[in-house]
N, C-alpha and C positions, 0 to 999 in steps of 0.2 A: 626506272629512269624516265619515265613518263612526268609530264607538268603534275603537279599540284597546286598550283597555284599563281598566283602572279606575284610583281616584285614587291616588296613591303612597302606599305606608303611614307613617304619622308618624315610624316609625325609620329610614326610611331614609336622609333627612337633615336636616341640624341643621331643629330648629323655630324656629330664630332666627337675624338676623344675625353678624357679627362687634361689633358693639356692644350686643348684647344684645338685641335687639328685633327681635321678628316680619318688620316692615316699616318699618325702620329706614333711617336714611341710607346704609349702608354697604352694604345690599344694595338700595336704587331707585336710587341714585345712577349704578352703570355700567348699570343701565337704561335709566335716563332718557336717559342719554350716546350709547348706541349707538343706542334709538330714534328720534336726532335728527340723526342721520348721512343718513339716505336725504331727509327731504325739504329738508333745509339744501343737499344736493348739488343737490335737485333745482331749487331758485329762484336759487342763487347762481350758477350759469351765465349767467345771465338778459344781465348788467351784463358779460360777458367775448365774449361774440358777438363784437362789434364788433372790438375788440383784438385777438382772434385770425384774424379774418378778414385785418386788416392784416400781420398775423405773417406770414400764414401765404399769404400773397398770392394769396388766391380771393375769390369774391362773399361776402356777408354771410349771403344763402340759404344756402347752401354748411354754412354752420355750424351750420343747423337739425340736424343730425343728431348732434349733440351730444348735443340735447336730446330728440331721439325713440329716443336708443339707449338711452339709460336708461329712458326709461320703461319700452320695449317689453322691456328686460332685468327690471326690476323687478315690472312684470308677470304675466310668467312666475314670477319667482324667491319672490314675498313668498308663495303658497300651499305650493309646492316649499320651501323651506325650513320653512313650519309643519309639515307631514309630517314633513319627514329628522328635526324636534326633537321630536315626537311621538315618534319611532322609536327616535333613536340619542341624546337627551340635549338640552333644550336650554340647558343652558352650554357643551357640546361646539362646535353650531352656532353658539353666539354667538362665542365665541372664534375659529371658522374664519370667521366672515364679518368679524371685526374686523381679522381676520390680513390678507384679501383688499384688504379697504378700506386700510389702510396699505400695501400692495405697488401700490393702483392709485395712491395717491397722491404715491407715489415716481416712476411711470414716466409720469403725466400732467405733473406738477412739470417735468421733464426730457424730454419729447419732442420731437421735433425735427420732426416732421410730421404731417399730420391723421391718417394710420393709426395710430398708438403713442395718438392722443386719443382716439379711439373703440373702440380696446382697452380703454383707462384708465375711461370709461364704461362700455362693460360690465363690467367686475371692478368697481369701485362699485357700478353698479344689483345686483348678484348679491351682493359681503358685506355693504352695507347690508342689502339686503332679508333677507338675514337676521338682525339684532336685533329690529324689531318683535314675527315672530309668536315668537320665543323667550322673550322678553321679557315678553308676555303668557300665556306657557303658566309660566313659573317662576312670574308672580304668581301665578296659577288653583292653582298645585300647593303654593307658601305659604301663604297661603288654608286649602287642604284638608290640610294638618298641623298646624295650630290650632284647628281643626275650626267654618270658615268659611265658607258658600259667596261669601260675597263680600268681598274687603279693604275696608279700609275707605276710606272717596270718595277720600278726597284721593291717596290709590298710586294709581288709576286716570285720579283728574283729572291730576296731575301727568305722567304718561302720553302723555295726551293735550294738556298744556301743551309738554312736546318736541316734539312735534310740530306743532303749531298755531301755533307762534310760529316756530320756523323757518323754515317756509314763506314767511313771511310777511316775517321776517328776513332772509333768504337776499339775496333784491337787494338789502338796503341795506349788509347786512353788505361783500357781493361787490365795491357798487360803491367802496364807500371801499377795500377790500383792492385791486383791480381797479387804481383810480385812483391811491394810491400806490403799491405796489408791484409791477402789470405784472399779465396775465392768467394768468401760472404760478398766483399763491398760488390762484386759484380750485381749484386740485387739490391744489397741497401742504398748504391747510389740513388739510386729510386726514389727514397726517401724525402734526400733535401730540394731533391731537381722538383719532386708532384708539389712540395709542401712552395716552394716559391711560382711557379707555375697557376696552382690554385690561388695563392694570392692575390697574386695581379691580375686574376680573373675575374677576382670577384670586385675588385676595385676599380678596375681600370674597363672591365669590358659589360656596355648598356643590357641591361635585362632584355628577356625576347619581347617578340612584341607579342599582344596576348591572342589567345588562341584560342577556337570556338569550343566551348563544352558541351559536357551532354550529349556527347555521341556516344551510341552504342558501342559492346564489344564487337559486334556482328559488323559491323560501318567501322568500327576503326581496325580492326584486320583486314578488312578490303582494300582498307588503303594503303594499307603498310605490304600487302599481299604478301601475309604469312604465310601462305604454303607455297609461293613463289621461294624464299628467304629458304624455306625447309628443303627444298628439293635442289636448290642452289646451294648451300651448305651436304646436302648430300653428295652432291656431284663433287666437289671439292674434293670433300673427305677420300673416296674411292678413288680419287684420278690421283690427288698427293700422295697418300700412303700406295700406290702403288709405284711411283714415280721415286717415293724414298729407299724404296728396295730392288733395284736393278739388277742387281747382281743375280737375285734371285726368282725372276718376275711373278706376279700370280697373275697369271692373264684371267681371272676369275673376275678380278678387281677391276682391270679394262673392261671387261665385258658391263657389268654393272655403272663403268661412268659411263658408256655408248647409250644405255638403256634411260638411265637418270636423264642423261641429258638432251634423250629426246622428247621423255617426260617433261622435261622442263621447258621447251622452246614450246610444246603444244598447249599446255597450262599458260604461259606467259604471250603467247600469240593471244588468248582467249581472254584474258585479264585486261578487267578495266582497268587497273591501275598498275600496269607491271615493275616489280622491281626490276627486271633485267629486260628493257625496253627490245626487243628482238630485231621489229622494223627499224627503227633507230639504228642497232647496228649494222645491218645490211644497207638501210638506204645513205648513213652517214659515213661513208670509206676511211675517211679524211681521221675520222672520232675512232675508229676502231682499228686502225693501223697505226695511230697510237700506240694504242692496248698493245698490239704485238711487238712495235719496235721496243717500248719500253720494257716488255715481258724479258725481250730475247738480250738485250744490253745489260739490265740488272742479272741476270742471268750467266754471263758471260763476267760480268764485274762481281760477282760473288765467288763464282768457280775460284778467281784467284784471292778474293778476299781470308776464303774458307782452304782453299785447298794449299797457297802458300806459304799460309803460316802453319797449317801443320808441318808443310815442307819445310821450313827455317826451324822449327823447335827437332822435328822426329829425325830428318837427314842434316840440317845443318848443325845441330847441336845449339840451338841459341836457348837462353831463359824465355819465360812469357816477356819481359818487359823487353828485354833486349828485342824479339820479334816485332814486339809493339811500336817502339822507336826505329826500326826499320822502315816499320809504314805510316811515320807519322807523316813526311813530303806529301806520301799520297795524299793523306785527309786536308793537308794543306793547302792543295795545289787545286782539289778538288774544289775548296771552297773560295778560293781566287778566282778561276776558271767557271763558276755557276754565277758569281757578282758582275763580273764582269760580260758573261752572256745575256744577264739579263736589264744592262743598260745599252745593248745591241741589239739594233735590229735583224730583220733574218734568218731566221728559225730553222729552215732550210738548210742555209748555208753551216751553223752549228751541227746543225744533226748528220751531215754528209760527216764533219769535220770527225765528230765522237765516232761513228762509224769507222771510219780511217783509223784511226788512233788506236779504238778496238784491235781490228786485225795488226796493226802495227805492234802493239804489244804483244800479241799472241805472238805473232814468229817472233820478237825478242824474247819470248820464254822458251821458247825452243832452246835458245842457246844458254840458259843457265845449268850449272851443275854445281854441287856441290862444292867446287875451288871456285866459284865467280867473286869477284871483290865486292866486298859489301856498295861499295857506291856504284856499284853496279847495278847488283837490284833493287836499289834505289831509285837508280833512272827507270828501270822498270814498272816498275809498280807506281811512277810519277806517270806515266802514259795515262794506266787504267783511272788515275786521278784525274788526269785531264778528260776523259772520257766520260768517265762521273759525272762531274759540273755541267759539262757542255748538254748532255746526254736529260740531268733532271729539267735543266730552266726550259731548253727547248720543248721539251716534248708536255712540262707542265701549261706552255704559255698557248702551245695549239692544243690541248684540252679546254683550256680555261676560254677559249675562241669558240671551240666546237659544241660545248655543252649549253643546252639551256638555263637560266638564271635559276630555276626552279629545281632543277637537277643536277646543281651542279656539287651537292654533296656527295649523292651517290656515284654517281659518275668522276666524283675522286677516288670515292671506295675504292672504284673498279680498276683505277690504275695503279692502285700500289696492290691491288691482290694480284694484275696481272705480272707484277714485279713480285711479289711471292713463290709464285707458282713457278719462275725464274729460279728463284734463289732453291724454290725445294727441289728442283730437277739440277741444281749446279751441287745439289748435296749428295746428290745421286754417283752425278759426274764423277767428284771426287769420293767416294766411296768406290766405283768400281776401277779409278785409275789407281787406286792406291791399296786394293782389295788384300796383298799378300803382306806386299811391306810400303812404308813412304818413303820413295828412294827418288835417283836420279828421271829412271826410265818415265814411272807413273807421275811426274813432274810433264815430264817432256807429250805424255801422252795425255794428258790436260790441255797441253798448247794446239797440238792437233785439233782436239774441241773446241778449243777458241778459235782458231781459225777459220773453221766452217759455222763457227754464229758471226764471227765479224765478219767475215764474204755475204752472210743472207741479209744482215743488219745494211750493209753497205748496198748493195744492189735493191731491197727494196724502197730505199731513203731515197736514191739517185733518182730511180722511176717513177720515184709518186708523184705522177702530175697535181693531184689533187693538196698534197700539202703546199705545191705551190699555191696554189688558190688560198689557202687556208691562211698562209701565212700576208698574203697581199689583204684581206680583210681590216678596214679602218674602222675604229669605235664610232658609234653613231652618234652623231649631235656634238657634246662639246669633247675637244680631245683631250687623252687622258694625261698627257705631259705637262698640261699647264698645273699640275699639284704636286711633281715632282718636288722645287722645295720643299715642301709639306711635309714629305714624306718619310721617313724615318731610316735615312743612311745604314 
């Protein structure tokens, strides 16, 4: 997370789209597309578990690892890919991860066994995760060719509306795709989403600007500091797969991320060029309490993404699609609520708000049981949607404030792995509430858990003097509202 460099010079490429505009449709558009690749992959699995389990004639457990290969690929990949598009281009990067995501969605589409599907998940977790920090490193660097420090809201909310709604989307989408046409489309969607994605990549979005050659292998792993990247994916590895089996812990595993990752802070203190800036996080508060509210909200917003809908198919008896269309409000609601944060000022004020809302929904899951009227938990699962929205733009837009121009690929990475590492501890969650059977009780003792992440989520948001600072921050030179027309609704 260390500079590399400074901001690209205005000539180097176009200062506008292919339609003429700054920050026009033609260039947020295969943004937006590729940025909503990694978490649509990652909730539309949800509603295909089941189906595949029977494919593929193993337990329904069995199929968890669908969903923890991605994470734990994703993980690793979303910081690692900020770097390589810091380094080597990010339209290059975006283009190779779109590449991967269509290759993974041809051989998931068509596999015959659970090894060919946990390949197909890792190639997904690794070229999605790379659109995000690409993605946010082109805007940072259109931006500063207009001579902006920041685009204007709606590039950023919109952003973070790919994102926030798919999520959220993902199992409803999945389970109607799911229910009519079989658990393949859950991977072949893949297909048409990378194949148009890449197109308007390659049409609409300016080549990188060129890049010095002739460095060594020895000089270009220093930069990239591949044994930083090595020792960080290790740490990952031990601390997720341990965090995936609760039930049964291997403190063996703990022991080994304590170890790694003090390996890792001592190597990365030492590092000229650290991937995982150390000082940065200790001396920037503001940047790294971030990392954790967004860690612990994704977190708490997956618990029931993943754990309700097992609940609505295993104790309520629904189909996938029927489950799907239960939480379609959410996804809805979620992406109203992230548009709408992010043509509002006050960042602050939202993240208090998502906070609130968190715990508010958690005791409303308290009181669901199996006779609750469907528009019931509807309303419910409309909270964790509000929560969603408010929860991505805010805490994307004090990232996008905190980070430097030069790093602010990586330092996207780092916030959707610290929203991983969320989702792999809420798979946990719901693994050890639902251990025997998924019933009323391990429903109700899910909400308990939510309620003690939305009290910490909530009280650390209240107190942070520091995001207030963060959020009072005005762009520098000309302000960034006067391209709002511009900019692409």
């Amino acid at each position: 997370m260390k500079a590399t460099g400074g901001a690209e010079p205005a000539g180097r490429y176009r200062t506008s789209g292919a339609d003429g505009k700054p920050f026009g449709a033609r260039f947020v558009t295969p943004l937006y597309v590729g940025a909503a690749l990694n978490p649509v992959n990652s909730s539309m699995i949800a509603t295909a578990l089941v189906p595949v389990a029977a494919a593929m004639h193993i337990a329904v457990g069995q199929t968890a690892v669908l969903i923890s290969t991605l994470y734990l690929t994703s993980a690793i990949a979303q910081p690692a890919a900020g770097r390589l598009a810091e380094e080597f281009g990010a339209r290059w990067v975006f283009l190779v991860g779109t590449l991967t995501v269509l290759a993974a969605g041809i051989l998931g589409g068509f596999a015959w066994g659970m090894a060919p599907l946990i390949v197909a998940r890792v190639l997904i977790g690794a070229g999605t995760s790379a659109c995000y920090p690409s993605a946010m490193l082109l805007i940072r660097r259109r931006a500063a060719t207009v001579g902006l420090k920041e685009p204007p809201s709606s590039v950023l909310g919109g952003l973070a509306v790919a994102g926030a709604a798919t999520v959220a989307i993902g199992p409803a989408v999945g389970g109607l795709l799911v229910g009519w046409f079989g658990w393949r489309t859950a991977f072949l969607i893949n297909v048409p989403v990378a194949l148009l994605a890449l197109t308007m990549a390659l049409g609409w979005i300016s080549k990188d600007p060129a890049r010095e050659r002739g460095r060594s292998l020895g000089a270009m792993a220093q930069r990239l500091d591949l044994l930083g990247m090595v020792v960080f994916a290790g740490t990952l590895i031990t601390l997720l797969v341990f965090l995936n089996d609760l039930q049964q812990p291997k403190w063996t595993l703990l022991g080994a991320t304590v170890v790694l990752a003090g390996a890792l802070v001592a190597w990365e203190l030492r590092a000229a060029n650290p991937f995982l800036d150390v000082r940065l996080l200790v001396s920037n508060l503001a940047l790294t309490s971030t990392y954790l509210r967004n860690g612990l909200t994704l977190l708490g917003t997956y618990v029931i993404l993943y754990g309700l809908t097992q609940w609505l198919e295993a104790a309520r008896g629904l189909l996938s699609f029927q489950a799907g269309l239960v939480l379609i409000p959410m996804g809805a609601l979620s992406a109203v609520t992230a548009r709408i944060a992010s043509r509002r000022s006050g960042v602050r004020a939202w993240l208090i708000a998502s906070a609130g809302l968190l715990l508010a929904g958690a005791v409303a899951t308290l009181l669901l049981t199996t006779g609750t009227p469907i528009i019931a938990l509807v309303a419910v699962t409309a909270l964790f949607g509000l929560t969603s929205g408010a929860s991505n733009v805010a805490n994307q837009t004090v990232l996008y404030r905190e980070a430097s121009a030069e790093t602010i690929g990586t330092a996207s990475g780092l916030l959707r792995t610290f929203g991983y590492v969320g989702s792999i501890a809420s798979s946990a969650i719901t693994g050890i509430a639902f251990r025997n059977r998924v019933d009323d009780t391990g429903l109700h003792h899910i909400s308990w858990a939510l309620m003690v992440i939305g009290t910490v989520v909530l009280l650390m948001t209240a107190f942070d003097r520091r995001l207030g600072d963060a959020t009072r921050k005005k762009p520098a030179g000309q302000d960034s509202q006067h391209l709002s027309s511009t900019a692409a609704s």
